[in-house]
Backbone as a chain_set.jsonl record, in Angstrom:
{"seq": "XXXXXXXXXXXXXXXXXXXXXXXXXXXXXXXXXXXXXXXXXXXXXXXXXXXXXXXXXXXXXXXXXXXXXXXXXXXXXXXXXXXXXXXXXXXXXXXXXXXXXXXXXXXXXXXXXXX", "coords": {"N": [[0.852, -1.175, 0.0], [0.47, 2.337, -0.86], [2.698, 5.026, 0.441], [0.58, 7.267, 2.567], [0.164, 10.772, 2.254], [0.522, 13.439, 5.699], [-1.415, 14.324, 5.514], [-3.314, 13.083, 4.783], [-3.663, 10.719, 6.21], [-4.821, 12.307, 8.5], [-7.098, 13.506, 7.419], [-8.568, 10.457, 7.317], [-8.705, 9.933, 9.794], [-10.166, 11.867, 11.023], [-12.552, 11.552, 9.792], [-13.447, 9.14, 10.609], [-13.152, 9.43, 13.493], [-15.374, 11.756, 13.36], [-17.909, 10.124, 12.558], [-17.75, 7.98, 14.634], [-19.669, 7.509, 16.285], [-22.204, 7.036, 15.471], [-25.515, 5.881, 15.23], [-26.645, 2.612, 14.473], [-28.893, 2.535, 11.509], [-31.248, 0.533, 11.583], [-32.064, -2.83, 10.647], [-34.884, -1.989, 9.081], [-34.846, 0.075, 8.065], [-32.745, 0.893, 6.413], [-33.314, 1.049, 3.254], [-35.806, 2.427, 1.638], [-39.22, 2.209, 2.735], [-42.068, 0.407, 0.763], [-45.164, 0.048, -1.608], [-44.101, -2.129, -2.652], [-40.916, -3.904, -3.28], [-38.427, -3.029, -5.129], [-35.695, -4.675, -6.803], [-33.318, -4.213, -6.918], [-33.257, -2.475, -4.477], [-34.057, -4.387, -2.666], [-32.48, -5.872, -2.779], [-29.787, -4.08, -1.853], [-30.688, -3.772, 0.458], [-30.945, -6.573, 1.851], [-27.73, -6.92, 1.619], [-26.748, -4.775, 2.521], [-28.068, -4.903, 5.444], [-27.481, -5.297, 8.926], [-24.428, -4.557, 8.885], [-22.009, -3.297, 9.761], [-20.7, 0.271, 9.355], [-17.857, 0.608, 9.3], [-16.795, -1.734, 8.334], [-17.13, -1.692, 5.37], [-15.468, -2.002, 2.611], [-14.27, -0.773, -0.724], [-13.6, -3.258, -2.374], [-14.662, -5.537, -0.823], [-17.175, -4.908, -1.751], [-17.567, -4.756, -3.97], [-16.702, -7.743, -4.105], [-18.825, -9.051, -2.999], [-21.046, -7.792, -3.26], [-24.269, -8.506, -5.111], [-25.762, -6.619, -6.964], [-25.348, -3.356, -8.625], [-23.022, -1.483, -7.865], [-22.387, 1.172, -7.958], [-25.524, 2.175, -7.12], [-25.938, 1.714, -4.779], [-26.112, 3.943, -2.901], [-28.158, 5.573, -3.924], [-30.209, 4.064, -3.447], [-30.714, 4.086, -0.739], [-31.697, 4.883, 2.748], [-32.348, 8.918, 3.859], [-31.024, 8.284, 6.711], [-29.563, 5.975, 6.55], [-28.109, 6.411, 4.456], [-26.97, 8.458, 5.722], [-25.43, 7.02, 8.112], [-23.402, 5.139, 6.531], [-22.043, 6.928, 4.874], [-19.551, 7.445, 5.519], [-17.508, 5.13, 5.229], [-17.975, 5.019, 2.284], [-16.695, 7.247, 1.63], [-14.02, 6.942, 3.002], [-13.823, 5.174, 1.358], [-12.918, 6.46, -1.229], [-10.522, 7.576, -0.265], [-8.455, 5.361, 0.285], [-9.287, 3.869, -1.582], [-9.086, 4.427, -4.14], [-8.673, 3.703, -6.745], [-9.963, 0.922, -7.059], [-12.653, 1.426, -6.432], [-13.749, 3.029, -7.969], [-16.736, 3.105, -9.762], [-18.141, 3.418, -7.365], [-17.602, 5.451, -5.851], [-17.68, 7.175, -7.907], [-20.396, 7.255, -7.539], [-20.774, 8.774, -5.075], [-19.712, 11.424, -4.766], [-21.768, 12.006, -6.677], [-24.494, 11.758, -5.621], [-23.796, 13.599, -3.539], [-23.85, 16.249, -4.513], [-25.709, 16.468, -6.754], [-25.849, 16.986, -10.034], [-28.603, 18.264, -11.278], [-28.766, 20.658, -9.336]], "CA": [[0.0, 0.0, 0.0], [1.507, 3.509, -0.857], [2.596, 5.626, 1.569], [-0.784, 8.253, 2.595], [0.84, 11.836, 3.371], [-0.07, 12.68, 6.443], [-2.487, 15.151, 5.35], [-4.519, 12.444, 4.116], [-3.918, 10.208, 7.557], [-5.357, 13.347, 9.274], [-8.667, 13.337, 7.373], [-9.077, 9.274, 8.012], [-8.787, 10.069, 11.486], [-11.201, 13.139, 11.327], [-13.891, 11.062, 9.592], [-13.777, 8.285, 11.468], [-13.66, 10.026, 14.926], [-16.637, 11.893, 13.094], [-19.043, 9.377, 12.062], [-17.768, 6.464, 15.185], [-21.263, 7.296, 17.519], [-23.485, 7.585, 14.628], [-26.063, 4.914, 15.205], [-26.989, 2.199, 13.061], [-30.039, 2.685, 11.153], [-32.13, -0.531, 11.714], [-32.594, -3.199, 9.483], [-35.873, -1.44, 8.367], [-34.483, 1.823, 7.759], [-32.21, 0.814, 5.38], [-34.379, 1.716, 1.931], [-37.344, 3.163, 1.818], [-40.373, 0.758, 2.71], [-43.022, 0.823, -0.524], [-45.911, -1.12, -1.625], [-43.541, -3.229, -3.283], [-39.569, -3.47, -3.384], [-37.897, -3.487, -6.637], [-34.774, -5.533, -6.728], [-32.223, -3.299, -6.487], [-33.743, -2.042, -3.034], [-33.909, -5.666, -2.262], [-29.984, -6.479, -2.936], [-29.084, -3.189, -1.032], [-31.237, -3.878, 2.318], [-30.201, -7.902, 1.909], [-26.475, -6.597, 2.12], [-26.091, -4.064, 4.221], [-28.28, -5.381, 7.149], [-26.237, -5.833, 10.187], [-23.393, -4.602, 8.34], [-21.305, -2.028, 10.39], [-19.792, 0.849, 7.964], [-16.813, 0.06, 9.612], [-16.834, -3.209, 7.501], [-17.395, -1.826, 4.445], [-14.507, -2.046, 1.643], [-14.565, -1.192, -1.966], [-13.438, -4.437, -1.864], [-15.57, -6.243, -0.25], [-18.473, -4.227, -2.463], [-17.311, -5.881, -5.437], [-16.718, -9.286, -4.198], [-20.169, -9.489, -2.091], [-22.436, -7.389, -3.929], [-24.791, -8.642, -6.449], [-26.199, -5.408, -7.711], [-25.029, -2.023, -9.111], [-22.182, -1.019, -6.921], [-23.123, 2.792, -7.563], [-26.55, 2.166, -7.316], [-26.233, 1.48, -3.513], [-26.125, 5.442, -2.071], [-29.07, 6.51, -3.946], [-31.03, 3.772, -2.645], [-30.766, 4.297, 0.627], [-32.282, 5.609, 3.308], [-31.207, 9.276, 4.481], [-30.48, 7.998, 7.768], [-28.811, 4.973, 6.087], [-26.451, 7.418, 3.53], [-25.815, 9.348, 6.381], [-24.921, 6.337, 8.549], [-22.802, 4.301, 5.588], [-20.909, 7.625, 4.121], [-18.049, 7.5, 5.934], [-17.469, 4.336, 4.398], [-17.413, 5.914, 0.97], [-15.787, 8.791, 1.879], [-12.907, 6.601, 3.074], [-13.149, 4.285, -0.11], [-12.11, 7.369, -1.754], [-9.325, 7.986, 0.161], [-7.576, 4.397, 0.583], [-9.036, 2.71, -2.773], [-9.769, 5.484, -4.647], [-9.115, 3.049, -8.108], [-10.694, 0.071, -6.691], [-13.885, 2.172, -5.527], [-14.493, 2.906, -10.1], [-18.272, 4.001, -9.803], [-19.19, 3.382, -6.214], [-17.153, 6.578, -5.104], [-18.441, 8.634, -8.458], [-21.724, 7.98, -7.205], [-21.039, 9.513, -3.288], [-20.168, 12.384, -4.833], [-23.388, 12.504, -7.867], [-25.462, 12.188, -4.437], [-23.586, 14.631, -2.515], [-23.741, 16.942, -5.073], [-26.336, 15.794, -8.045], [-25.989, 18.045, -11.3], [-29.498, 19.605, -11.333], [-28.839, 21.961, -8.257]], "C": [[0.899, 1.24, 0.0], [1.184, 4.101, 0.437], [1.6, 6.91, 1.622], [0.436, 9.892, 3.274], [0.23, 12.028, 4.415], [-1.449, 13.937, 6.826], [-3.911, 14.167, 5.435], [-5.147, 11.125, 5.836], [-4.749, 11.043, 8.256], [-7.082, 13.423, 8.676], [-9.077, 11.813, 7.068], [-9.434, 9.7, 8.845], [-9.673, 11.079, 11.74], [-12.496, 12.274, 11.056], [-14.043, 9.907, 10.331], [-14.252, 8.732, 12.78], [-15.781, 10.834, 14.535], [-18.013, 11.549, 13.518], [-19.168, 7.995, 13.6], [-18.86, 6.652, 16.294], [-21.877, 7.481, 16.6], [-24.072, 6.376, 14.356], [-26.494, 3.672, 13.965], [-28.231, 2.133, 12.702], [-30.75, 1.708, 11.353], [-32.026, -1.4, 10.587], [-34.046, -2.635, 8.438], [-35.642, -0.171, 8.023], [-32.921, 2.155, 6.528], [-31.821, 1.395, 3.726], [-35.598, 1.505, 2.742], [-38.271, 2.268, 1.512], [-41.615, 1.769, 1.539], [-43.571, -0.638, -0.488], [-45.235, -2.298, -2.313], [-41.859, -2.624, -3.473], [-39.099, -3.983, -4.633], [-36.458, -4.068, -6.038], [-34.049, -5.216, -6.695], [-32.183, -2.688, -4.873], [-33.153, -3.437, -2.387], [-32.731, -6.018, -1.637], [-30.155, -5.411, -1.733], [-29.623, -3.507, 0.553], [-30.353, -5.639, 2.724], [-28.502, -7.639, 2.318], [-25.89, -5.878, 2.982], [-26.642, -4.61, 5.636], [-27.62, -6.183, 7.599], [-25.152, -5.489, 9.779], [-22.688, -2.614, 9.069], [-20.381, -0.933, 9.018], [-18.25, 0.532, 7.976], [-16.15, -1.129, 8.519], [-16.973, -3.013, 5.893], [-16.322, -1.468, 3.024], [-14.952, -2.01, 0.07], [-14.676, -3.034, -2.619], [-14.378, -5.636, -1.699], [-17.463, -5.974, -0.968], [-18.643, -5.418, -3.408], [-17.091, -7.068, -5.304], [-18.08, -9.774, -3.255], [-21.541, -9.111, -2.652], [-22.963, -7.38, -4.854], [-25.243, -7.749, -7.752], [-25.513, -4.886, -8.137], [-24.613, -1.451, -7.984], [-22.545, 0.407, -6.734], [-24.604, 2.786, -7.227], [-26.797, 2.387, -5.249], [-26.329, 2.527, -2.654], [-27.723, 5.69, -2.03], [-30.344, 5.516, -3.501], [-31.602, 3.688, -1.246], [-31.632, 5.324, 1.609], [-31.847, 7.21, 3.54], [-30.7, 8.799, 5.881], [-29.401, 6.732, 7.465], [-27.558, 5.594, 5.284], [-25.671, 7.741, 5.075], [-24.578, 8.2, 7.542], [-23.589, 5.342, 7.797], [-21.78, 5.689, 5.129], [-19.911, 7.558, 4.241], [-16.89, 6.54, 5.222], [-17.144, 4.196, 3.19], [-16.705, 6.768, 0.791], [-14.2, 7.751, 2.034], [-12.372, 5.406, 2.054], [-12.599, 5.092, -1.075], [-10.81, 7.715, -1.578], [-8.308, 6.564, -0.183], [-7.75, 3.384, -0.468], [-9.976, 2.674, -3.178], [-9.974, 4.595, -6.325], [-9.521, 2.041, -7.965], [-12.054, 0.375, -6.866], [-14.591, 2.343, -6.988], [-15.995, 3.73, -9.882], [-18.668, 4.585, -8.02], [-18.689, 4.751, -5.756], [-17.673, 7.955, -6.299], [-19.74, 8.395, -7.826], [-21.618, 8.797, -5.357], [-20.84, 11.007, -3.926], [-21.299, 13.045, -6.239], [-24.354, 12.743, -6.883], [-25.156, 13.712, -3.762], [-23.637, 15.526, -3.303], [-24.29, 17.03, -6.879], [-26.289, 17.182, -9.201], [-27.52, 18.925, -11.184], [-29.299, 20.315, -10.412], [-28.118, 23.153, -8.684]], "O": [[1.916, 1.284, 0.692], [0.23, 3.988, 1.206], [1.77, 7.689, 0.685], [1.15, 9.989, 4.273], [-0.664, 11.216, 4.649], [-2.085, 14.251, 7.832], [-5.031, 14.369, 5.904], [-6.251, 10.838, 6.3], [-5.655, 10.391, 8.775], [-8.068, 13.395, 9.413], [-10.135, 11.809, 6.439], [-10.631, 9.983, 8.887], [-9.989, 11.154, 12.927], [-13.401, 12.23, 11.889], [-15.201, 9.812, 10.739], [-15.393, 8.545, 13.204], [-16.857, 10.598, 15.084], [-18.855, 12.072, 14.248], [-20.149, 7.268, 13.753], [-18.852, 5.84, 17.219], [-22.447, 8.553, 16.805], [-23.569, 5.655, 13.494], [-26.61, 3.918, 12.764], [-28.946, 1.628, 13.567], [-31.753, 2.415, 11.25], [-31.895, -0.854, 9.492], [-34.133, -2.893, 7.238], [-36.561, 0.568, 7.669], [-32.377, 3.165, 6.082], [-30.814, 1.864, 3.195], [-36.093, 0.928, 3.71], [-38.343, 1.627, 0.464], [-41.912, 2.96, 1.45], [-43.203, -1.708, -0.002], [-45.841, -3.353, -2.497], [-41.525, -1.461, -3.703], [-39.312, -5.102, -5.1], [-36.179, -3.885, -4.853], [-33.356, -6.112, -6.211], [-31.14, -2.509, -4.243], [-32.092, -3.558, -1.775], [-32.249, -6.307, -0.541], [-30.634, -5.823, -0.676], [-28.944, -3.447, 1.578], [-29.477, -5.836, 3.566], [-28.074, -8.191, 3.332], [-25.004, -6.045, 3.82], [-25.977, -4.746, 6.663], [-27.198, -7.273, 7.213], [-24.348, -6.222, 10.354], [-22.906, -1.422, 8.85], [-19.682, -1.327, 8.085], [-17.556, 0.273, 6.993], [-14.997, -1.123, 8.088], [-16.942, -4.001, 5.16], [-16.639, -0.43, 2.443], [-15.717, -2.836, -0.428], [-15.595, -3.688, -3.113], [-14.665, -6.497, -2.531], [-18.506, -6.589, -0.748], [-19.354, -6.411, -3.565], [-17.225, -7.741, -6.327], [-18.169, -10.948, -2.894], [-22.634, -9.675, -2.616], [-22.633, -6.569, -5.72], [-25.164, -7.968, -8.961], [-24.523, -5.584, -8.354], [-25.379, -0.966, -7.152], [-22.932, 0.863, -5.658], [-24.866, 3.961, -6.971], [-27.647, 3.067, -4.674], [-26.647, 2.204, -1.51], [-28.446, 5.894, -1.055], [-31.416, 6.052, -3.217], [-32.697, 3.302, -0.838], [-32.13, 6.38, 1.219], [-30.62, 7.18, 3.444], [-29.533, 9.173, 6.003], [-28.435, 6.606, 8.217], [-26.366, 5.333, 5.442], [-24.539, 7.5, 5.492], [-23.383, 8.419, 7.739], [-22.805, 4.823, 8.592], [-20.592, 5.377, 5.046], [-19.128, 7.581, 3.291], [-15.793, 6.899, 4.794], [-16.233, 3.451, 2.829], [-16.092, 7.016, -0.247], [-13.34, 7.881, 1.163], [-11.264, 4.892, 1.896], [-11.785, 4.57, -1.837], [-10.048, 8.087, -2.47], [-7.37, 6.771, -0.951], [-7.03, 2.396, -0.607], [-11.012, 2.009, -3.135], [-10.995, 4.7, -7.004], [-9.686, 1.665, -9.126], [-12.709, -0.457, -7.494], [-15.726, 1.925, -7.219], [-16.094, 4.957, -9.881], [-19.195, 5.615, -7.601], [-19.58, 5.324, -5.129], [-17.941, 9.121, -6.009], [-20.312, 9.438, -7.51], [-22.583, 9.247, -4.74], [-21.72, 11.827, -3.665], [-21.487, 14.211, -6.588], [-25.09, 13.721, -7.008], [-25.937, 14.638, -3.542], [-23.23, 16.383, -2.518], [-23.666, 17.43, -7.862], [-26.784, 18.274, -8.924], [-27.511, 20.145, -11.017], [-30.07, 21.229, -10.706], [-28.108, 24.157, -7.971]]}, "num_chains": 1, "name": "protein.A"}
């Protein structure tokens, strides 16, 4: 792994300290409950529940998750983005060419073209 300056060590350690009391959303709070779940919802609640952000690796995206790796922000709950970002935020930082879509979509959410 290359060496991180230690600019970049410094905002790990900011977002983590951040985000490390920020509860976990529930298994039902995941995506958004509807008269019916389309299959993309599906995948995303099926994978993340129980799944600490802590735990969550580009990595581990791509070798666990059946769906549309970018797809997984905008389905989410907000209490679920906000709980999971950090997650993305730090797949940016530590594996930023691993990460391919899932990190363009954190920032298409955080910052979607029509605004």
């Amino acid at each position: 792994m290359p060496k991180r300056s230690p600019n970049l060590n410094k905002l790990v350690e900011d977002i983590q300290r951040a985000f490390s009391h920020t509860p976990y959303p529930g298994n039902g709070n995941l995506v958004p409950e509807t008269p019916y779940l389309d299959l993309e919802a599906e995948q995303i609640r099926d994978y993340l529940r129980g799944k600490k952000w802590q735990d969550l690796t580009a990595e581990s995206i791509w070798q666990e998750y059946k769906g549309d790796p970018g797809a997984l922000l905008p389905f989410m709950t907000p209490i679920a983005m906000r709980y999971y970002l950090p997650a993305f935020l730090l797949m940016g930082i530590r594996e930023y060419e691993k990460s391919d879509i899932i990190f363009d979509s954190v920032i298409y959410n955080l910052h979607p073209p029509w605004r």
